[in-house]
ZAMARGU-4260 file (C-alpha; in steps of 0.2 Angstrom, whole numbers, plus 5000, padded with zeros to 4 digits):
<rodrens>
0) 4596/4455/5187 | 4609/4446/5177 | 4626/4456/5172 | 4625/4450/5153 | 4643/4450/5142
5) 4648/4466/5135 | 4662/4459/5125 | 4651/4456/5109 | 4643/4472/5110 | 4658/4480/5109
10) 4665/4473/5096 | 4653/4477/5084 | 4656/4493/5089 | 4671/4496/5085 | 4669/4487/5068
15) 4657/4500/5064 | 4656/4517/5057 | 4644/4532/5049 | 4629/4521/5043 | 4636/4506/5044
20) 4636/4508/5064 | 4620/4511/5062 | 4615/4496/5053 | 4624/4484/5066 | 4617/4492/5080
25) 4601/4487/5075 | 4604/4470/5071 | 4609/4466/5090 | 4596/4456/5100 | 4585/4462/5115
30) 4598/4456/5125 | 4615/4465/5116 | 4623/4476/5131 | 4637/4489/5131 | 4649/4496/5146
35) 4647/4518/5149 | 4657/4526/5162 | 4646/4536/5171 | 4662/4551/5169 | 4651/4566/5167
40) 4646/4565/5188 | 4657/4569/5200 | 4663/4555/5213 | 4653/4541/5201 | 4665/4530/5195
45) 4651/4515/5195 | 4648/4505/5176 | 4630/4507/5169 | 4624/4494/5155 | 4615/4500/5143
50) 4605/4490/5130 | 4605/4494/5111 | 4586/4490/5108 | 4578/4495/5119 | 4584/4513/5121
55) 4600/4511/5132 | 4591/4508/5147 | 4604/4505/5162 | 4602/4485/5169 | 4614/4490/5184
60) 4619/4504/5194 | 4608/4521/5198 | 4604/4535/5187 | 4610/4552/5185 | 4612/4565/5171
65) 4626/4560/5162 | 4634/4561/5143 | 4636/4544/5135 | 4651/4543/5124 | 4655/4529/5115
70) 4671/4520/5113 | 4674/4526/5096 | 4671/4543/5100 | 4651/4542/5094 | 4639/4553/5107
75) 4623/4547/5110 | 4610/4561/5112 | 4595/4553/5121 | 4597/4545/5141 | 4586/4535/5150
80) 4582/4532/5170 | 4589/4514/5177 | 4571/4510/5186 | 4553/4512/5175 | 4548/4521/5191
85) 4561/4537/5187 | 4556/4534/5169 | 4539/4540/5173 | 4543/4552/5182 | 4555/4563/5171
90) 4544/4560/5157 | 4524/4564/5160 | 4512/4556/5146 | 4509/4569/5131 | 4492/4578/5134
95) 4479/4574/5119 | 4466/4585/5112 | 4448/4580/5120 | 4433/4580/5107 | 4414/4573/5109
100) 4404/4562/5103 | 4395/4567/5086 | 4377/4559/5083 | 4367/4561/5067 | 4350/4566/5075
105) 4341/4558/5062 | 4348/4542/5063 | 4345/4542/5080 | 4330/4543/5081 | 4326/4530/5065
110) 4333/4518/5079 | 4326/4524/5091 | 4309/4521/5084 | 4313/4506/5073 | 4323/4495/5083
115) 4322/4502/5102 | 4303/4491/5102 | 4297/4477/5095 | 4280/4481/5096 | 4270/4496/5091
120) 4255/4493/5102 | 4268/4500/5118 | 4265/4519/5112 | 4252/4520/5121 | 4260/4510/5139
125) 4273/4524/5136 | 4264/4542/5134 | 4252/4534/5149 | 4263/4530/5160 | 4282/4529/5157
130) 4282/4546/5149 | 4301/4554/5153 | 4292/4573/5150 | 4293/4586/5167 | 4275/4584/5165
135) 4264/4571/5158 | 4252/4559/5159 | 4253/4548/5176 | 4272/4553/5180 | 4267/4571/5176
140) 4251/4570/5189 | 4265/4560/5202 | 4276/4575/5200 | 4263/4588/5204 | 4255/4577/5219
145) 4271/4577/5228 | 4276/4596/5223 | 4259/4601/5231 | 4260/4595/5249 | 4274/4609/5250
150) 4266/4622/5238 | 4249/4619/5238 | 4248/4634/5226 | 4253/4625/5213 | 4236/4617/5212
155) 4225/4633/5215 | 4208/4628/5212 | 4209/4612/5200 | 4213/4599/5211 | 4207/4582/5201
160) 4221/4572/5194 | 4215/4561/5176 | 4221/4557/5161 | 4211/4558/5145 | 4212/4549/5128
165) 4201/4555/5113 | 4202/4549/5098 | 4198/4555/5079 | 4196/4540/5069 | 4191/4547/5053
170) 4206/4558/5054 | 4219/4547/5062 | 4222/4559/5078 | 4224/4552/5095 | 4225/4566/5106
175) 4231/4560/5125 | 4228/4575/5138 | 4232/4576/5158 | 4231/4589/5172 | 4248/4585/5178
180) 4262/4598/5181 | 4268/4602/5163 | 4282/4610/5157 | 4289/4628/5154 | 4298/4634/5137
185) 4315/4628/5146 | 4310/4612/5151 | 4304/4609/5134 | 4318/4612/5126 | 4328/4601/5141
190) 4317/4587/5139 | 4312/4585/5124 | 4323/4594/5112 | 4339/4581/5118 | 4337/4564/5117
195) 4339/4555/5132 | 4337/4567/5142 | 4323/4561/5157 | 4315/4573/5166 | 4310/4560/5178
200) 4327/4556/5182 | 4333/4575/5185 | 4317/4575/5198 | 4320/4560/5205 | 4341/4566/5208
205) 4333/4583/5216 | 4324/4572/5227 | 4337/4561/5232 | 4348/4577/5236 | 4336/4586/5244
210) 4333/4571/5256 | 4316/4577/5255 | 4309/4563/5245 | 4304/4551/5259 | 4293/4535/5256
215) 4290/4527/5242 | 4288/4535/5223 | 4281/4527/5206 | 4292/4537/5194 | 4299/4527/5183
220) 4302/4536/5166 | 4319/4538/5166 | 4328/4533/5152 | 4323/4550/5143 | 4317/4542/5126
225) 4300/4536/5131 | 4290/4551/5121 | 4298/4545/5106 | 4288/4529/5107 | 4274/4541/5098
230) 4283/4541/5081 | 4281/4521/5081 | 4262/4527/5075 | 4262/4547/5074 | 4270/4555/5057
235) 4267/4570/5069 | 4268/4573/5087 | 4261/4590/5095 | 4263/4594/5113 | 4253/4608/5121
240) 4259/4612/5138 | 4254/4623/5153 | 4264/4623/5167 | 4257/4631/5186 | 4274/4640/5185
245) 4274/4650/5169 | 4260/4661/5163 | 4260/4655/5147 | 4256/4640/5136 | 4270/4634/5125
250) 4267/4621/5109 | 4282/4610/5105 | 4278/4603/5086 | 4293/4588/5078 | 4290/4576/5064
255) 4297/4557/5062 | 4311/4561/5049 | 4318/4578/5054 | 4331/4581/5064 | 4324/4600/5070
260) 4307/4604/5080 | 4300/4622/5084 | 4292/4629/5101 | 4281/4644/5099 | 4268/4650/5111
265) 4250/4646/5111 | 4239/4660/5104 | 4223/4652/5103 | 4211/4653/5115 | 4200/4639/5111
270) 4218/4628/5113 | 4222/4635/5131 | 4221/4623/5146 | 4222/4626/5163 | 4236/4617/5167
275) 4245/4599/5163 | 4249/4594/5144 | 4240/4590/5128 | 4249/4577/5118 | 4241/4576/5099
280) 4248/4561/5088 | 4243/4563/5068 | 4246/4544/5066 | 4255/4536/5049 | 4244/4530/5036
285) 4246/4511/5039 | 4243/4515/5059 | 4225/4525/5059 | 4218/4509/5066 | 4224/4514/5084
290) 4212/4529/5079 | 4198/4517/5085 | 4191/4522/5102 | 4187/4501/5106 | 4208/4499/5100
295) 4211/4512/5114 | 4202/4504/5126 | 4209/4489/5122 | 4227/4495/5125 | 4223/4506/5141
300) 4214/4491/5149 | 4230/4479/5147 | 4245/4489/5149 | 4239/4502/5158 | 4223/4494/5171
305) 4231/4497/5187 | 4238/4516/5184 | 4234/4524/5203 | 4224/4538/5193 | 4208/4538/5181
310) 4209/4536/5163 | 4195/4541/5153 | 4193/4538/5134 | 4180/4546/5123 | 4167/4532/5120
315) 4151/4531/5109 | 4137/4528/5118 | 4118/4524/5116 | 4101/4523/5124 | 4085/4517/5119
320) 4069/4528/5118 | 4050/4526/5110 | 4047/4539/5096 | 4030/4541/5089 | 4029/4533/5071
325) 4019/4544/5057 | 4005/4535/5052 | 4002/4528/5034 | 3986/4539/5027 | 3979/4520/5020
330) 3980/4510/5036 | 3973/4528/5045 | 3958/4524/5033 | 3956/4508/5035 | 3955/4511/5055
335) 3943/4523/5052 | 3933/4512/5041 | 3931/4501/5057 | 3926/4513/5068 | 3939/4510/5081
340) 3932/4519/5098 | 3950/4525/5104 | 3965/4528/5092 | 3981/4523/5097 | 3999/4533/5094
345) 4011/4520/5086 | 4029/4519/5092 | 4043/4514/5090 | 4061/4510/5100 | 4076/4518/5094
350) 4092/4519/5102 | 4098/4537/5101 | 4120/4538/5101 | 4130/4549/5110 | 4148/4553/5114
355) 4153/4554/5130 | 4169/4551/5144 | 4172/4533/5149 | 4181/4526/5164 | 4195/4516/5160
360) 4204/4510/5173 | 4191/4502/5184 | 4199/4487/5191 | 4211/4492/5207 | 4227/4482/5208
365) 4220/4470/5225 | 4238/4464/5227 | 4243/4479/5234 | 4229/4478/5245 | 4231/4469/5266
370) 4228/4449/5261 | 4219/4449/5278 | 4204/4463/5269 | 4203/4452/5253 | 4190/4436/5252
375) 4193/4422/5241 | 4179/4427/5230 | 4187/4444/5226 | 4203/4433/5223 | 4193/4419/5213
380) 4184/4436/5203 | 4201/4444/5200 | 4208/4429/5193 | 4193/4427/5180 | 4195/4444/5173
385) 4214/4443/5173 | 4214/4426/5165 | 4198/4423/5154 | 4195/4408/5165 | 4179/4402/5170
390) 4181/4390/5183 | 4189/4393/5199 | 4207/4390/5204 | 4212/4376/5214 | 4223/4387/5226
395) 4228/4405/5229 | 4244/4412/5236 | 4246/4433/5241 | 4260/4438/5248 | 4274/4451/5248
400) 4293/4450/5251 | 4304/4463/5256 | 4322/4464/5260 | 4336/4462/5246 | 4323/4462/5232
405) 4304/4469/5236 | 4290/4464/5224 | 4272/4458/5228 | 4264/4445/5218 | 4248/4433/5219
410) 4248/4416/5213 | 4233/4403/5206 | 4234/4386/5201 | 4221/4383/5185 | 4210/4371/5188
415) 4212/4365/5172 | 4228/4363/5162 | 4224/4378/5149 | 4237/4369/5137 | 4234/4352/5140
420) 4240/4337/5148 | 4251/4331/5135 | 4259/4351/5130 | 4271/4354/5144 | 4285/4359/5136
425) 4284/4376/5131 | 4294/4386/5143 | 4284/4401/5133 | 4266/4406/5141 | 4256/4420/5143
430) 4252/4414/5162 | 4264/4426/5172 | 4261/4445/5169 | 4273/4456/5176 | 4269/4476/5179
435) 4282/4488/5188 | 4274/4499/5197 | 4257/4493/5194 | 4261/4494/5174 | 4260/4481/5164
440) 4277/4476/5157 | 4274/4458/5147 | 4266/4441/5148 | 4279/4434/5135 | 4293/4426/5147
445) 4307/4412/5143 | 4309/4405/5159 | 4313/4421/5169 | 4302/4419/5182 | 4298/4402/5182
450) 4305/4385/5175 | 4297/4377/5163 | 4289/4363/5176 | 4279/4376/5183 | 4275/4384/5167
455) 4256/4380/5174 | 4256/4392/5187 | 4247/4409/5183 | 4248/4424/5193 | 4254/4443/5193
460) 4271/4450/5199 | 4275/4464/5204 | 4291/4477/5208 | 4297/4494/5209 | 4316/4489/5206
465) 4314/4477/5190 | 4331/4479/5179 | 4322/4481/5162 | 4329/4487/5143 | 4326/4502/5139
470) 4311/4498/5130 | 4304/4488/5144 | 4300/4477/5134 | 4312/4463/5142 | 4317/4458/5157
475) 4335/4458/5161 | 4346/4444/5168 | 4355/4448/5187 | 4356/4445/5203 | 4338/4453/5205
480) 4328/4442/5195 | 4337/4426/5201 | 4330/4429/5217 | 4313/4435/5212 | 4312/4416/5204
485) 4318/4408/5218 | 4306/4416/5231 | 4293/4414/5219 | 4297/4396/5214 | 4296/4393/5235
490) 4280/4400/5233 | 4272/4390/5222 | 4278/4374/5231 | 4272/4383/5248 | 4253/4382/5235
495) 4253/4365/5229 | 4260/4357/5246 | 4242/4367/5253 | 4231/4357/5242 | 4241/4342/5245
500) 4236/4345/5264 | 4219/4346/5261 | 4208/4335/5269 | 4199/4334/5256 | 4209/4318/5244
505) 4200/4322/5228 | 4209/4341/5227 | 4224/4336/5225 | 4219/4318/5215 | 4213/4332/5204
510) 4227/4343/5203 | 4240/4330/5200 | 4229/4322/5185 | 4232/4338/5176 | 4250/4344/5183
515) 4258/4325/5188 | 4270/4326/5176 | 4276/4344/5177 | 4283/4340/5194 | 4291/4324/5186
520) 4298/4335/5174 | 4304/4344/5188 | 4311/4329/5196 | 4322/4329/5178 | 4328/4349/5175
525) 4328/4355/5194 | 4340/4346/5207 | 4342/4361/5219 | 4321/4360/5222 | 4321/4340/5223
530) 4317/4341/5241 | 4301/4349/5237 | 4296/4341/5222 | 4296/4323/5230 | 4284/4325/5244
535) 4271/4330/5230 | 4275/4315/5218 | 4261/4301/5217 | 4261/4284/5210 | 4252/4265/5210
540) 4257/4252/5219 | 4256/4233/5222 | 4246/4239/5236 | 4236/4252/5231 | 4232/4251/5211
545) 4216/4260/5213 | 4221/4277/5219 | 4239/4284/5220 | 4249/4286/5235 | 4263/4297/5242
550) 4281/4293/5243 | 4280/4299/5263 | 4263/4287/5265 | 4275/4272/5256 | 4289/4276/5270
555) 4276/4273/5285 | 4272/4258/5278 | 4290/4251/5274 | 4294/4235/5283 | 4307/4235/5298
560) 4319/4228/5290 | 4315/4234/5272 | 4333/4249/5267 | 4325/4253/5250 | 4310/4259/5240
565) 4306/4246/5227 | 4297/4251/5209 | 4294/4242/5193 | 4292/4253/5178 | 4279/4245/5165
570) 4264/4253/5153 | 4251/4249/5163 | 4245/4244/5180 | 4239/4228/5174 | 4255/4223/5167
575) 4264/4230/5181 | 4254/4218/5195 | 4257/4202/5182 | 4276/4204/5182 | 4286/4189/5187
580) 4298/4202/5196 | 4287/4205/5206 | 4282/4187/5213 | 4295/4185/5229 | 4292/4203/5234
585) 4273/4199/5234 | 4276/4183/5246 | 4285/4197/5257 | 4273/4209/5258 | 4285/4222/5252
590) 4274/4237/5243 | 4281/4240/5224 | 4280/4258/5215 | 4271/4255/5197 | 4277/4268/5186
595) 4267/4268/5171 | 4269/4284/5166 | 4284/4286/5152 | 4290/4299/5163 | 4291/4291/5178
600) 4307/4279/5177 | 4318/4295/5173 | 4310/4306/5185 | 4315/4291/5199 | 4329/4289/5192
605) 4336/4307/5195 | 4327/4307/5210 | 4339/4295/5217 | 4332/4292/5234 | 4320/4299/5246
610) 4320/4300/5267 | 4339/4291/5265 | 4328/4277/5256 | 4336/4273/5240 | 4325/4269/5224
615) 4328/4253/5219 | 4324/4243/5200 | 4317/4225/5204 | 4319/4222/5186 | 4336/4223/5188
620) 4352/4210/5194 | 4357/4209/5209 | 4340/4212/5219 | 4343/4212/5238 | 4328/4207/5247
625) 4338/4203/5263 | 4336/4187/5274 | 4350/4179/5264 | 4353/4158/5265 | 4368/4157/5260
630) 4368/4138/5261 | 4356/4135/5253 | 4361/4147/5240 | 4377/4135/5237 | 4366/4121/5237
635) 4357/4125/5225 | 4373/4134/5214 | 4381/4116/5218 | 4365/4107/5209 | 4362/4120/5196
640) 4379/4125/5191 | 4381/4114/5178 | 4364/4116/5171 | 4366/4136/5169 | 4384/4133/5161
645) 4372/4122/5149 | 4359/4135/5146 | 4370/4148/5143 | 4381/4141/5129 | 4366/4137/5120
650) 4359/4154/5122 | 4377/4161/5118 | 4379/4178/5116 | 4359/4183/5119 | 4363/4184/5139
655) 4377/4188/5148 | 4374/4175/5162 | 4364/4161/5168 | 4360/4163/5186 | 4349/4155/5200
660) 4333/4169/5202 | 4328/4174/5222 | 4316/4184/5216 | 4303/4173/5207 | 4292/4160/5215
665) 4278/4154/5201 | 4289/4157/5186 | 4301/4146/5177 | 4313/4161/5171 | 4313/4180/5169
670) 4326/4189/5159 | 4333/4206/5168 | 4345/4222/5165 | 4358/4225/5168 | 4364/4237/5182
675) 4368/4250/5174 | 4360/4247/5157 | 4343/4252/5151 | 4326/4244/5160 | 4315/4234/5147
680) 4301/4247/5149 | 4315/4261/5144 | 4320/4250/5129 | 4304/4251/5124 | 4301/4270/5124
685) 4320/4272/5116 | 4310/4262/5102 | 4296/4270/5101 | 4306/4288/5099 | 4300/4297/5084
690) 4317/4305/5081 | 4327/4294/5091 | 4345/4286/5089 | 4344/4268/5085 | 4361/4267/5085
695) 4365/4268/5103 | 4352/4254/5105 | 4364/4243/5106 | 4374/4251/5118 | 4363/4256/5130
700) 4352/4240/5130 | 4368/4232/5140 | 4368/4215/5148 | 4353/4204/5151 | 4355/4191/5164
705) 4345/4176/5163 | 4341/4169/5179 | 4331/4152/5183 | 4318/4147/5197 | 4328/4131/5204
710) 4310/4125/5213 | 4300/4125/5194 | 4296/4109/5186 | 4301/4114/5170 | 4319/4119/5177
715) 4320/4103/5186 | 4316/4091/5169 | 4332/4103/5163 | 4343/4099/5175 | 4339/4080/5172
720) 4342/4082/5153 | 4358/4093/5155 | 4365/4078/5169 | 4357/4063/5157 | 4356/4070/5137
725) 4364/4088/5137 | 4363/4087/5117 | 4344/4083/5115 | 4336/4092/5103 | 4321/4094/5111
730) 4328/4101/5127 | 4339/4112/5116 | 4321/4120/5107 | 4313/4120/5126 | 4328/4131/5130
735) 4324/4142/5116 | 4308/4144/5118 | 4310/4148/5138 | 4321/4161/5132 | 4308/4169/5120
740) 4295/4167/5132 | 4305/4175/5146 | 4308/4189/5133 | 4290/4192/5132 | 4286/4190/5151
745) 4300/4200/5156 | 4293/4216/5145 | 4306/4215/5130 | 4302/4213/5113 | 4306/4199/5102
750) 4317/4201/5091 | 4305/4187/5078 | 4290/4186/5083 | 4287/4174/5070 | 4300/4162/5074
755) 4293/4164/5092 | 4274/4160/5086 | 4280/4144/5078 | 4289/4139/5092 | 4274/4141/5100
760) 4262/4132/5090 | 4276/4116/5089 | 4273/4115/5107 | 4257/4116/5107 | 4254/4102/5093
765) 4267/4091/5102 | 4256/4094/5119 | 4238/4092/5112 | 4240/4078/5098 | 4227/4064/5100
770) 4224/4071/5117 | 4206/4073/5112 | 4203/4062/5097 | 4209/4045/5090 | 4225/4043/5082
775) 4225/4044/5062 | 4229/4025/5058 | 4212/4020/5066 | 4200/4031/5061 | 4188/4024/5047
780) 4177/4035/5037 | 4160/4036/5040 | 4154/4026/5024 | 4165/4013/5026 | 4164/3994/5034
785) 4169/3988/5046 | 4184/3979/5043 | 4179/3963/5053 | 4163/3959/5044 | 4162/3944/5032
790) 4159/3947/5014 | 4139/3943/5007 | 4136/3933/4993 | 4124/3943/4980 | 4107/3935/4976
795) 4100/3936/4959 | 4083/3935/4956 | 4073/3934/4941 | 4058/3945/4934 | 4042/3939/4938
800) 4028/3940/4925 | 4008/3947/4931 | 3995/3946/4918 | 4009/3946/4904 | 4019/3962/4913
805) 4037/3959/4919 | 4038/3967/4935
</rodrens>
């Protein structure tokens, strides 16, 4: 520590007195220090410096109790340790007064109502099966289940576990009763007189300490406000509950808006049960429409299909039956009238309605069931119902995964793209659904458990250890779910590489006409899984433009000496096949990808390369097709040089370079990229970009490098102008349009068409006059004579008279 000056300190000190002191002490920096003598100990003679701010702690020396008296006779009352240590020591932290937390009930409960869920429908899902009551519905029938294979008198003789749901639609009552283990007077006032208090939890922590609870459980209510969930409909809740424990029935009775409920006992005998609870909801006016016995239905059936016990609702029903009709007294006249020998009894059929109990829950959850015991055709059925689909799926994967995170899930590919080949983008579908504990949770995902590429997949998941609001309404991010999608996602792949497999080519022909580009997609948005994906990618090729092919299938037929994995990205396979980049490649029998897809070129692209193969642009400079000549290469550099030096100054700032082409053979010229720049196919698309930038155009488009076929006719005329007349107007125009016409070969577009059509047809004039016809100078109409004919004199000849008549 540094020993700071105690001169100035001192001084001021002296100068001062009464208030004044006061005042100058103050002023003095952090770092103002002052000499004591430590007199009041006996045998310590050491110096202690005290600061002036910061409460005359010592920066040297040890402490002790001492008096510090200043120079000038001042005292000052207050010491302080030399470490921070002591300081803690001989002064402990004041002791505050503890208070709770206050809630207004009311309030409370308004957000717990209003803002907890987003949608009403989950009241039901709740009360079923996430109910936080000792004792209701499914959690309440779980409770007693377990409790009874150690006191089996619990059950006495009603041993049937259900849930049952009727409904009063004219009144608005929904009334939701089960024969689980209900509550006592204290457990009503535990569990649902305080908020947030579960009585599944407090189970669950018995369990746990008890080491009794052994295996698996499904309790899952324990968040202690899912029986609130009832005033998202209800004005008025009623619970009626009889627990094996307690002799008596107790009614627990709380509205939306107060902040009190009442418990009294049950004193009518018509409303006694045996045992479990009775849950009555008076719903709010604007809700009676879940009053409906179908609405009911409707709900139990979605969120509530795979609960492990039976859940009736009270349905109308009907059957038909013949009732005799009365007959009319004239038509019974008439009969008679005829004399019929045998009179028959007319009838009629009426259906005659009823109400009675109605499974529910029919369907059993088959995931949970040995894949080995399950046929594809309860598989194929399963998915119809789940899905609403009609056709069978392409594939289907079962499995379960255990370890850090356990959850059992099976998997379908459609057969058809149920959005459409061309809507791929919206990460939101109804295609996953995830249940916790075999109850349905949502369908209504943002990429949680799948990316968006494989938006396509449809299936069922689920877990017992799912990290959910306290709605359940939404699936939480953490470590959990990031592994649940990533085994997931591995399964999927594990699906689609199956069909791939098949030996049967049209599956997966079929499966990529209506998926291909959600794997390319994933080529683009997923580089961890690139591995995958690219085994499953299909495209044309020079060699194949009738059915598509496989990256590993284009390996195996690579050349020797071929290092990378050539495409060409056009519109079409037509246009593809006619490129001039793809002439020399052609002579080699080197296989071209044709990527015609607008996808495709950015999916390669972020693909990279494939088996240590890199994908490579013909379209672009500096093509390497190996077997390099280099002198010929100077050759013809030696005998071109000046001619490409010629071409490019005219063409000026429309190309970057002029260079001598090793990759055409038929063609005069072709225009190509730049390495780095955009492909003329990917100018195109930029182009055609509805809410594109135009003004990176320009910067992306890059370099263009014009290169020359040394060996074409029309080149070699060029050379022999730029050597004889370099400033010939003609060879100047053939330059221009070879340019233009590259343009268009090349799959760029003109930047004036017109000007290019005009070329065009000069050409053509200067090709075709009087190839076919004489010239203009000698062509004589059709009514003329000739020119070499002499010229006849005329003859005039008199009239002749006959019998007085002039003729």
């Amino acid at each position: 520590m540094h020993r700071l000056s105690r001169r100035p300190a001192v001084s001021s000190i002296l100068r001062a007195n009464g208030s004044r002191y006061r005042s100058a002490a103050a002023a003095q920096s952090p770092a103002s220090s002052f000499l004591l003598t430590n007199s009041g100990v006996e045998g310590d003679t050491s110096n202690k410096w005290y600061s002036v701010l910061t409460g005359g702690s010592s920066l040297s020396g040890t402490g002790s109790a001492l008096r510090i008296q200043l120079p000038n006779g001042m005292l000052l009352s207050k010491r302080y340790e030399s470490t921070a240590a002591e300081s803690d020591a001989s002064s402990p932290p004041p002791t505050g007064e503890k208070y709770e937390y206050q809630a207004e009930v009311s309030r409370l409960m308004d957000l717990i109502v209003n803002s907890l869920y987003s949608n009403k429908e989950v009241f039901l899902r709740e009360l079923i099966r996430y109910d936080d009551l000792a004792g209701n519905a499914s959690d309440a029938c779980d409770k007693l289940r377990f409790l009874s294979v150690t006191e089996p008198a619990l059950l006495k003789d009603n041993v049937d576990f259900d849930i049952r749901i009727q409904t009063d639609k004219d009144n608005g009552i929904v009334t939701i009763t089960d024969t689980g283990i209900g509550m006592t007077r204290q457990e009503l006032i535990d569990c649902l007189g305080t908020i947030a208090q579960s009585g599944t939890a407090k189970f669950l922590k018995a369990l746990k300490d008890s080491k009794d609870a052994g295996g698996d459980n499904n309790l899952i209510g324990q968040f202690g406000v899912g029986f609130y969930s009832a005033f998202l409909v209800a004005d008025r809740v009623v619970v009626s509950t009889k627990s094996p424990k307690s002799d008596k029935q107790y009614v627990w009775e709380g509205e939306a808006n107060a902040s009190s409920y009442t418990i009294r006992e049950e004193t009518e005998a018509d409303k006694v049960i045996p045992r479990g609870t009775r849950l009555t909801l008076y719903l709010k006016r604007d809700d009676k429409g879940f009053a409906h016995p179908e609405k009911i239905q409707k709900l139990v059936k979605n969120y509530s299909q795979f609960v492990s016990f039976p859940i009736y609702t009270w349905q109308e029903k009907g059957y038909t039956k013949e009732v005799e009709v009365d007959e009319d007294p004239a038509e019974a006249k008439k009969d008679g009238e005829e004399g019929s020998a045998e009179k028959k009894k007319k009838t009629k059929t009426v259906v005659e309605r009823y109400w009675d109990w109605e499974l529910t829950n029919e369907t059993q959850p088959i995931w949970l069931r040995n894949p080995k015991e399950v046929s594809t055709e309860l598989y194929n059925e399963f998915y119809k119902n789940t899905f609403n689909e009609y056709l069978e799926p392409l594939a289907s994967s079962h499995f379960t995964t255990e370890g850090e995170v356990e959850f059992r899930s099976i998997l379908y590919v459609p057969a058809v793209s149920s959005s459409g080949k061309d809507d791929m983008v919206n990460p939101k579908t109804k295609n996953i659904r995830l249940y916790v504990k075999r109850v349905f949770i949502s369908d209504d995902f943002d990429g949680e458990l799948f990316p968006r590429y494989l938006s396509f997949i449809k299936g069922v998941v689920d877990s017992n250890d799912l990290p959910l609001n306290v709605s359940r309404e939404i699936l939480q991010e953490s470590r959990i779910v990031r592994i649940m999608r990533k085994r997931l996602v591995r399964k999927a792949f594990d699906m689609i590489l199956g069909i791939s497999m098949s030996e049967n080519r049209e599956d997966y022909e079929k499966f990529w006409d209506n998926y291909g580009k959600y794997l390319k997609l994933g080529c683009i948005e997923d580089r961890e899984n690139h591995k995958r994906i690219a085994p499953l990618l299909r495209f044309f090729s020079s060699q194949s433009e009738d059915y598509i092919i496989g990256l590993d299938e284009y390996v195996e037929n690579m050349k020797p000496d071929q290092k990378d994995i050539y495409y060409i990205a056009s519109d079409s396979v037509t246009s593809a096949k006619n490129t001039p980049f793809l002439e020399r490649l052609m002579e080699k029998d080197l296989e071209v990808l044709f990527l015609v897809d607008p996808i495709d070129e950015v999916a390669i692209q972020n693909l990279k390369s494939y088996k240590e193969k890199n994908f490579v642009d013909i379209s672009k400079e500096d093509l390497d097709l190996g077997e390099k000549d280099e002198e010929k290469e100077k050759a013809m550099k030696q005998e071109f040089g000046q001619t490409c030096d010629w071409i490019k100054k005219r063409l000026g700032d429309k190309v970057a370079s002029v260079q001598i082409s090793n990759r055409l053979s038929t063609s005069p010229c072709v225009l190509v990229s730049g390495k780095f720049g955009w492909s003329a196919n990917m100018e195109r698309l930029m182009k055609s970009q509805t809410m594109g930038d135009t003004s990176s155009l320009e910067f992306m488009r890059g370099r263009r490098v014009f290169e020359i076929n040394p060996e074409h006719p029309i080149i070699r005329n060029l050379n022999a102008a730029c050597s004889g007349n370099p400033d010939d107007e003609d060879a100047l125009r053939a330059i221009d349009l070879l340019y233009d016409t590259a343009l268009v070969s090349s799959g760029f577009t003109p930047e004036n068409p017109a000007q290019l059509g005009s070329k065009i047809y000069e050409m053509m004039n200067m090709a075709i006059s009087g190839k076919w016809s004489a010239p203009q100078d000698h062509q004589q109409p059709a009514f003329s004579q000739p020119q070499n004919q002499e010229p006849m004199e005329a003859e005039i000849v008199e009239p002749v008279e006959a019998g007085n008549h002039k003729q």
